[in-house]
C-alpha positions as CSV (number, residue, x, y, z in Angstrom):
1,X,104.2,89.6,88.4
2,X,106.4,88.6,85.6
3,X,104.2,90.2,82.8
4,X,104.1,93.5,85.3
5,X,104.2,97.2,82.7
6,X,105.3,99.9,84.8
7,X,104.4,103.3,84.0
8,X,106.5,106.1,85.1
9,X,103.9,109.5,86.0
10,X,105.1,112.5,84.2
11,X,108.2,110.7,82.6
12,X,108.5,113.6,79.9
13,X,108.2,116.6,82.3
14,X,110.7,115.2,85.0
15,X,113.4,114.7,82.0
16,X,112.8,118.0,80.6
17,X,113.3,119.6,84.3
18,X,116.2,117.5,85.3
19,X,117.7,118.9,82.0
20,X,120.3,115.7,81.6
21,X,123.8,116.4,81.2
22,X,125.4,113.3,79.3
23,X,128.4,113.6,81.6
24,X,126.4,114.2,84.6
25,X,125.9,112.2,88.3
26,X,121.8,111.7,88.9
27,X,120.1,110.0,91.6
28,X,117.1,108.5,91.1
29,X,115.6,108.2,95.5
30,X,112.9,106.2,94.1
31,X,113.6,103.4,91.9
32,X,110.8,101.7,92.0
33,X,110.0,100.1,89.0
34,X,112.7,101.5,86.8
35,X,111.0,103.6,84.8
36,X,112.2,107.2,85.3
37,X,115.4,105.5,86.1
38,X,115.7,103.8,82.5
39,X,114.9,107.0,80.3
40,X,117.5,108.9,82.7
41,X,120.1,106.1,81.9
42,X,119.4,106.4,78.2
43,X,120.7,109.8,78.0
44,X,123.6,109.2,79.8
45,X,127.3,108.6,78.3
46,X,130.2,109.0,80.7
47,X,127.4,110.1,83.4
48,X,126.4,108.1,86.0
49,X,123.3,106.9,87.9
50,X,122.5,106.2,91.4
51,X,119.7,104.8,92.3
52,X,117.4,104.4,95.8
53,X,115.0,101.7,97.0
54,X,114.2,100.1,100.1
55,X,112.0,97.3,98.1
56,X,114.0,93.9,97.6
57,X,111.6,93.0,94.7
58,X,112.2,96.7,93.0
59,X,115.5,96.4,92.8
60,X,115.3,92.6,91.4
61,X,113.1,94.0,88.1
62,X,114.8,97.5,88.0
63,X,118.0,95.9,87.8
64,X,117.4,93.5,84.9
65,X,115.7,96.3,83.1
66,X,118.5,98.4,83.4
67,X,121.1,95.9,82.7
68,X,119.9,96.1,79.3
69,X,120.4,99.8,78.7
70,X,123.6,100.3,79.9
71,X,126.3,99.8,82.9
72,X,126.7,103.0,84.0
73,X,124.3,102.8,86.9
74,X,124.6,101.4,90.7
75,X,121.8,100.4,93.1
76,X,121.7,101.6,96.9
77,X,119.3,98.8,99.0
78,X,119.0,101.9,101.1
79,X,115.9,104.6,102.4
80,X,116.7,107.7,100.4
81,X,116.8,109.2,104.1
82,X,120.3,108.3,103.7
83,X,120.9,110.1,100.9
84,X,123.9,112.0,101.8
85,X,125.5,109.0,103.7
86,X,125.2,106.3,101.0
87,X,126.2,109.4,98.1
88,X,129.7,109.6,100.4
89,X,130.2,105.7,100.8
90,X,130.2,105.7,96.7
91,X,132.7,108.5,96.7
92,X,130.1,111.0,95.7
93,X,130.2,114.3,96.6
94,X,128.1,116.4,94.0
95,X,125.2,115.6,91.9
96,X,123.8,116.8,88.9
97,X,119.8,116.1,89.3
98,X,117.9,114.4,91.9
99,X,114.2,112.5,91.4
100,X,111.8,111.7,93.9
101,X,108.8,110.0,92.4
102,X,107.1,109.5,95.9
103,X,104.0,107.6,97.4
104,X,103.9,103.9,97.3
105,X,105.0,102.4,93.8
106,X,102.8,101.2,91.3
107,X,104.1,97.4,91.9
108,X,103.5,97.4,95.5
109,X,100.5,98.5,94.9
110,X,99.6,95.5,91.9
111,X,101.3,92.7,94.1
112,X,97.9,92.4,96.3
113,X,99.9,90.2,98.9
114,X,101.5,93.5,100.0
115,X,98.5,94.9,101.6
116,X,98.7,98.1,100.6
117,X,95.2,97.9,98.5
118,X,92.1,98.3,99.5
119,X,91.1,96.6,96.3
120,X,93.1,93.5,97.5
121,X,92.8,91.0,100.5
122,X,95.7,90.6,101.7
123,X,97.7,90.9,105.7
124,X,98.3,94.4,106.8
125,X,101.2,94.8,105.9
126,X,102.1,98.2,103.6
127,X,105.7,98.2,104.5
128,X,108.1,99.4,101.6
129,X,111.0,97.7,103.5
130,X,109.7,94.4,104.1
131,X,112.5,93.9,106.8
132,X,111.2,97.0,108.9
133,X,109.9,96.2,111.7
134,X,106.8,98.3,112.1
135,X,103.4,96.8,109.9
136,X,100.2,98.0,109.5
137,X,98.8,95.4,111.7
138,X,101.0,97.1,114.3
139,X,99.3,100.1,114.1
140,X,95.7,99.0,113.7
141,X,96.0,96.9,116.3
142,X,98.3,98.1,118.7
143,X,98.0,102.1,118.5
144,X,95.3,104.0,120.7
145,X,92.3,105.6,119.9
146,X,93.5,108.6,120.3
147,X,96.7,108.0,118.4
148,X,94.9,106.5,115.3
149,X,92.6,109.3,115.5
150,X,95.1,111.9,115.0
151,X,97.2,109.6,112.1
152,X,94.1,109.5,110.2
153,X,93.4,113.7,110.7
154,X,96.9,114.5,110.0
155,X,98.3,112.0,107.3
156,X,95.1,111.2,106.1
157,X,92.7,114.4,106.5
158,X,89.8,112.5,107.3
159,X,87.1,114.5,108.8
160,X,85.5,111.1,110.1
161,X,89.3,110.2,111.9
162,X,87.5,109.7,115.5
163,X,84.7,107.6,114.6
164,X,86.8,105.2,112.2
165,X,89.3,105.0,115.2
166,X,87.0,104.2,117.6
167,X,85.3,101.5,115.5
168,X,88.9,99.8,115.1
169,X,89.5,99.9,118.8
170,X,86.3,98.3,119.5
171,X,86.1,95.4,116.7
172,X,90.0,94.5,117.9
173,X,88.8,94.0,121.7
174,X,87.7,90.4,120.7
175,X,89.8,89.8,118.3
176,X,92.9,91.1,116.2
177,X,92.1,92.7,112.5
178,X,94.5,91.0,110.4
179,X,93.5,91.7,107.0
180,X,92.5,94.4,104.6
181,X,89.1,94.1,103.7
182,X,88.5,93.3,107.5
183,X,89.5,97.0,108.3
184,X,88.1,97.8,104.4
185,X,84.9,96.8,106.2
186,X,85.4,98.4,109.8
187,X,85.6,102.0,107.7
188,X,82.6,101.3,106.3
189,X,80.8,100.9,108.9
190,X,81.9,104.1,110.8
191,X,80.6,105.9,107.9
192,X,77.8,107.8,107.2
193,X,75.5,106.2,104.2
194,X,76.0,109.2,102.7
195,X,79.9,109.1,102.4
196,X,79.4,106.0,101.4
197,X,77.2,106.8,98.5
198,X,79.9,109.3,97.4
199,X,82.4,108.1,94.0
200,X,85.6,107.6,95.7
201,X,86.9,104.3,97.7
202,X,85.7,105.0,101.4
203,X,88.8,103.5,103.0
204,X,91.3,105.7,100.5
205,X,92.7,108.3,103.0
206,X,92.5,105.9,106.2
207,X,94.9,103.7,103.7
208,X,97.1,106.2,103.0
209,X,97.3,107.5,106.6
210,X,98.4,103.9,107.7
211,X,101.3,104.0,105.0
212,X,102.4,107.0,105.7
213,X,102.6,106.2,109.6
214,X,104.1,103.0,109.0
215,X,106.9,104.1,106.3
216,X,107.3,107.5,108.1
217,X,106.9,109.0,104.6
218,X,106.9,112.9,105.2
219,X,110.0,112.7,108.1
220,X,111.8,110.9,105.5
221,X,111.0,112.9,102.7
222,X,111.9,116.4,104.5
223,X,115.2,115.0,105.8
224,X,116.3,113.7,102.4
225,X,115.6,116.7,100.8
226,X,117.1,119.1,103.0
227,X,120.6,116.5,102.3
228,X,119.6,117.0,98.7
229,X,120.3,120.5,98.6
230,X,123.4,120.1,100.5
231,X,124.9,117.5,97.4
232,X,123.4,119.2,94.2
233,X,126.0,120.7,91.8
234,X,125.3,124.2,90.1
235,X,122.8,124.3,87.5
236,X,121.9,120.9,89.4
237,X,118.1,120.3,89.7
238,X,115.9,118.6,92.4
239,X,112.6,117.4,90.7
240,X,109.6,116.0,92.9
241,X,106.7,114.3,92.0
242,X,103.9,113.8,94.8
243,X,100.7,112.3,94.9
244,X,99.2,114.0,97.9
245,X,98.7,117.6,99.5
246,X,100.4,116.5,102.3
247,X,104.0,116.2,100.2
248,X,103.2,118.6,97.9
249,X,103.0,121.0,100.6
250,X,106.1,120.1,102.0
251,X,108.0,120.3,99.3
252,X,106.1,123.4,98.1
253,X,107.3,125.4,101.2
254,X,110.4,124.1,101.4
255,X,111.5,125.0,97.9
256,X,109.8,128.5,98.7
257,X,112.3,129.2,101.6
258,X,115.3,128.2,99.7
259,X,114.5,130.8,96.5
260,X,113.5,133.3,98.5
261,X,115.0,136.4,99.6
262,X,114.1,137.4,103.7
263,X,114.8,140.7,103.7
264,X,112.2,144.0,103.4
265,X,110.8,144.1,100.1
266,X,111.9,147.9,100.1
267,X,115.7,147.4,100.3
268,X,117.2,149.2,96.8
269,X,119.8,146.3,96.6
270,X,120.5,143.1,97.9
271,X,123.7,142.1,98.9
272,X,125.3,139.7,97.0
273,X,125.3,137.3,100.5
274,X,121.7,137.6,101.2
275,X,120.5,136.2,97.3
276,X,119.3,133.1,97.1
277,X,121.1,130.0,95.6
278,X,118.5,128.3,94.2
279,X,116.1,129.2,91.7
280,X,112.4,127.7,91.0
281,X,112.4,125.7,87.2
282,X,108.5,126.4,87.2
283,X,106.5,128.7,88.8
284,X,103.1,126.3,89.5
285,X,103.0,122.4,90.0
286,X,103.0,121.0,86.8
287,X,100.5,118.8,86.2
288,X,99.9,115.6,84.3
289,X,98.2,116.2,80.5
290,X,95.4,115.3,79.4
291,X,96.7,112.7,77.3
292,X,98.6,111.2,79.9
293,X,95.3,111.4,82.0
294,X,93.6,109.0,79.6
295,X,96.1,106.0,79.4
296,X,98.2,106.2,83.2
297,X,94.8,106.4,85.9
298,X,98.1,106.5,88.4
299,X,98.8,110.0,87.5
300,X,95.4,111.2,88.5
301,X,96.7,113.2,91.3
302,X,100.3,114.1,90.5
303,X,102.2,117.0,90.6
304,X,105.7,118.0,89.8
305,X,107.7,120.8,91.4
306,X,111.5,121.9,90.2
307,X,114.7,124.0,91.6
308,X,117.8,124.5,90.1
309,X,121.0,125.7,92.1
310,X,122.2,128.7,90.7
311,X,125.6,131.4,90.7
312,X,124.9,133.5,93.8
């Protein structure tokens, strides 16, 4: 993976809606490659960056890359669950801007060995912390029928769930599934030809169901960000990028409650203790260009939400 390019999804919207103070503290929760985390780093002076990732081999090429920008920056080998936590063990308090560029990175995704492509045969593996104990394989072979069934409805909205998890359950009863394309082919046969006939890879949500169960991706997600409004500055912004409904929804409803006023639309005047402190940057999800569309396939199905804190 030496030669690996990373490119970050809707680099020039995120900078614009962080707005970058020179001076400022910004966490990056999802280093990944480096590629947010660089541009951020270039337009800082005094500032400083922090930056999140659970991913040993992230951090090793993130690292280097940044190295070679500037020193103002320090790496957390941490879940950005522990956001809050790892911000007070650095002596940080407050924060200017806060990035989550979520879903599995594009690296994890390009090392096939990871198992987290369906293009790619590889172990079941799709953990982003390789030291975690919990593995695809776990779940594929070790969950019930009833269990997968519901991971692959909720996480995965797949309107075939209970035939794909009965089909697991029975092809395991002889022996274990242990790679991708062997549950790559299991989902295909619990299809319909017609699915399968259909543009679109047929395992795609069962995939991202498994990684989401295996990472614990949205439980994660909401408990960092409700920490991330606790530690953002004034004029501080939270930006999130998602690659699903399931996160954009999330996030979607929770920046809703926290710019919203709850009291009856008729009230004259709204004490000054009932306003909200936080503010929406954009109104819609902003969306990846055209432009962009044509040269980064990953950004295909991204979407970028924004709230600043604001002077109650």
């Amino acid at each position: 993976m030496s030669n690996y390019k990373h490119i970050p999804v809707l680099l020039n919207e995120a900078l614009e809606a962080l707005n970058i103070n020179p001076e400022g503290i910004y966490v990056d929760c999802t280093l990944g490659g480096g590629g947010h985390s660089s541009e951020i780093l270039k337009r800082l002076t005094t500032g400083k960056l922090i930056c999140f990732d659970q991913d040993e081999y992230a951090i090793s090429v993130a690292s280097k890359r940044l190295s070679e920008i500037s020193k103002q920056f320090t790496i957390v080998h941490s879940n950005f669950v522990n956001l809050k936590v790892c911000l007070e063990e650095l002596g940080i308090n407050k924060v200017d801007g806060i990035l989550y560029d979520l879903g599995v990175s594009s690296f994890q995704l390009d090392i096939g060995e990871r198992g987290f492509s369906y293009n790619s045969d590889a172990p079941l593996d799709m953990r982003m912390d390789q030291t975690a104990s919990l593995s695809a394989w776990n779940v594929v072979n070790e969950y019930s029928q009833r269990d997968l069934t519901k991971i692959f409805y909720d996480y995965g909205e797949e309107k075939f769930s209970s035939n794909i998890a009965k089909k697991i359950v029975s092809a395991r009863t002889g022996k274990t599934i242990n790679t991708t394309f062997e549950l790559v082919n299991i989902i295909k046969s619990a299809l319909p030809a017609a699915v399968l006939r259909k543009s679109g890879h047929p395992a795609k949500k069962i995939f991202q169901a498994i990684r989401i169960e295996v990472n614990k991706e949205l439980s994660v997600f909401q408990k960092s960000l409700e920490d991330a409004f606790k530690v953002l500055n004034v004029d501080g912004r939270i930006v999130v990028i998602t690659f699903h409904s399931l996160e954009d929804r999330l996030c979607k409803r929770m920046f809703k409650e926290k710019s919203s006023v709850n009291l009856p639309s008729d009230m004259p005047i709204v004490p000054k203790e009932y306003l909200p402190e936080y503010e929406l940057v954009f109104k819609k999800a902003v969306i990846p260009s055209d432009d962009e569309l044509d040269y980064n396939n990953r950004a295909h199905s991204a979407k970028l939400r924004a709230i600043k804190r604001i002077e109650k």
